[in-house]
PLY file of the C-alpha trace (Angstrom):
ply
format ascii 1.0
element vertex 118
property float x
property float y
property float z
element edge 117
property int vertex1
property int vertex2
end_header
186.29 -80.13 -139.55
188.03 -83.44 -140.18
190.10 -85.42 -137.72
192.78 -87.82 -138.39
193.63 -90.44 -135.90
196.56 -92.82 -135.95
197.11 -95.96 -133.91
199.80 -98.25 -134.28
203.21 -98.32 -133.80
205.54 -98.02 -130.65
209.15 -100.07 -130.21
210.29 -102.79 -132.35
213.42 -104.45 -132.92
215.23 -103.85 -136.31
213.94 -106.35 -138.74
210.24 -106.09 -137.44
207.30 -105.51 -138.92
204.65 -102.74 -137.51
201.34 -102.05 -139.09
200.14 -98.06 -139.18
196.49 -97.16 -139.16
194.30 -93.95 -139.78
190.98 -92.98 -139.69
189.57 -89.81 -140.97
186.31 -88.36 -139.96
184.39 -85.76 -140.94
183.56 -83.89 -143.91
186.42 -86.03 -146.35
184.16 -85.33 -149.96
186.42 -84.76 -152.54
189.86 -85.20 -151.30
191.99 -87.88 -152.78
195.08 -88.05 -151.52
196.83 -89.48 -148.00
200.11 -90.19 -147.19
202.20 -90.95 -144.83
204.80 -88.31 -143.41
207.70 -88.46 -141.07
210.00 -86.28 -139.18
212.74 -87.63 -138.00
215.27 -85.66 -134.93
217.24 -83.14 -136.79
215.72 -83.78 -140.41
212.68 -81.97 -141.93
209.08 -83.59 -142.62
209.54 -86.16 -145.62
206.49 -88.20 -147.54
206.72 -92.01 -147.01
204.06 -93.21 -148.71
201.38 -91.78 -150.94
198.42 -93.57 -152.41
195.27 -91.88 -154.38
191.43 -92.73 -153.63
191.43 -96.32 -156.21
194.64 -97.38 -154.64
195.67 -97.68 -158.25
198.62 -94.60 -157.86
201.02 -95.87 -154.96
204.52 -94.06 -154.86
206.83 -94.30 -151.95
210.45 -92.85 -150.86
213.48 -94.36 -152.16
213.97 -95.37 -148.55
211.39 -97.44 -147.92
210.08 -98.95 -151.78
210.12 -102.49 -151.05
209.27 -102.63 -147.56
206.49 -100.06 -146.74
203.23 -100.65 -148.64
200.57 -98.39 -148.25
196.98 -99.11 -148.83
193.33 -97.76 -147.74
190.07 -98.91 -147.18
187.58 -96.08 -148.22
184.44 -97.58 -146.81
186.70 -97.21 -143.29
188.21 -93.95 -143.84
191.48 -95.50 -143.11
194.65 -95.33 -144.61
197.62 -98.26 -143.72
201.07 -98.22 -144.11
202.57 -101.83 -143.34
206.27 -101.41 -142.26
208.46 -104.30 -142.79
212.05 -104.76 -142.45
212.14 -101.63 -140.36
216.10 -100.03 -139.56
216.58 -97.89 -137.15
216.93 -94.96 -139.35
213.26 -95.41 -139.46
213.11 -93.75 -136.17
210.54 -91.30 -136.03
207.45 -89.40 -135.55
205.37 -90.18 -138.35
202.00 -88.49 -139.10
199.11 -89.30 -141.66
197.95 -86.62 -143.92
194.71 -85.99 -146.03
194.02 -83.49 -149.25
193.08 -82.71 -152.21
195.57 -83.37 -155.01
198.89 -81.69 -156.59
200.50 -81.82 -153.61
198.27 -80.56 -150.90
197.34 -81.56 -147.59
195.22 -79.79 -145.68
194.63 -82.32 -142.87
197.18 -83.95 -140.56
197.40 -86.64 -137.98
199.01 -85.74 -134.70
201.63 -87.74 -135.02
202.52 -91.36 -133.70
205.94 -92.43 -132.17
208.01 -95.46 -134.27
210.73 -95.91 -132.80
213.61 -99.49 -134.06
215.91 -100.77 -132.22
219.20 -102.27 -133.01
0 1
1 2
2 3
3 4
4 5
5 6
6 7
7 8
8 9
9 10
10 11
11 12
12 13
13 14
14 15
15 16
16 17
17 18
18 19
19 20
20 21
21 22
22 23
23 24
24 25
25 26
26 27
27 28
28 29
29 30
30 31
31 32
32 33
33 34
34 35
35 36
36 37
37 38
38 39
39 40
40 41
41 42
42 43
43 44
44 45
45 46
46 47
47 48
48 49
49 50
50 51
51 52
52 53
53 54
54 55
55 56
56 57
57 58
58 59
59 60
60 61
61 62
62 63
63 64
64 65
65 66
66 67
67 68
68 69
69 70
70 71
71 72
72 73
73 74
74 75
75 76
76 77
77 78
78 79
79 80
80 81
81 82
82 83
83 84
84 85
85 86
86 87
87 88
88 89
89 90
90 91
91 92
92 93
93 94
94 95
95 96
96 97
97 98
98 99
99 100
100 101
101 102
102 103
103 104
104 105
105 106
106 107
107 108
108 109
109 110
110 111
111 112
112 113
113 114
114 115
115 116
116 117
């Protein structure tokens, strides 16, 4: 019953900046958490970003803590995840994800291409 819909992202040359967005819609009551995942060729799903409903809890992958910030605007359903300083090991498909708490997501994006060049 809910939807998740990225937009953003594409090619960009290493050292770029890209800006994520997603939108939920639907019945969203109650869930607290979204994040932003990625899957990479050859590697299994990892969390980028995280952020809670007041913005106030932000956590983030050793990989990217100082040049991903996450944020969300709840009156817009959306979550962001501003990429800056991108490498090109962060090359990949990268989804947004919805749920409750305590690890949980029940709802996921389909997925949106980044892809850095050198």
């Amino acid at each position: 019953q809910v939807q998740l819909v990225e937009s953003g992202g594409g090619l960009v040359q290493a050292g770029g900046s890209l800006k994520l967005s997603c939108t939920a819609s639907g019945r969203t009551v109650s869930r607290d958490l979204m994040a932003w995942f990625r899957q990479a060729p050859g590697k299994e799903r990892e969390v980028v970003a995280a952020i809670n409903w007041s913005g106030g809890d932000r956590r983030y992958a050793d990989s990217v803590k100082g040049r991903f910030t996450i944020s969300r605007d709840n009156a817009k359903n959306t979550v962001y995840l501003q990429m800056n300083s991108l490498k090109p090991e962060d090359t990949a498909v990268y989804y947004c994800a919805l749920g409750p708490g305590g690890g949980q997501y029940e709802f996921w994006g389909q997925g949106t291409q980044i892809t850095v060049s050198s």
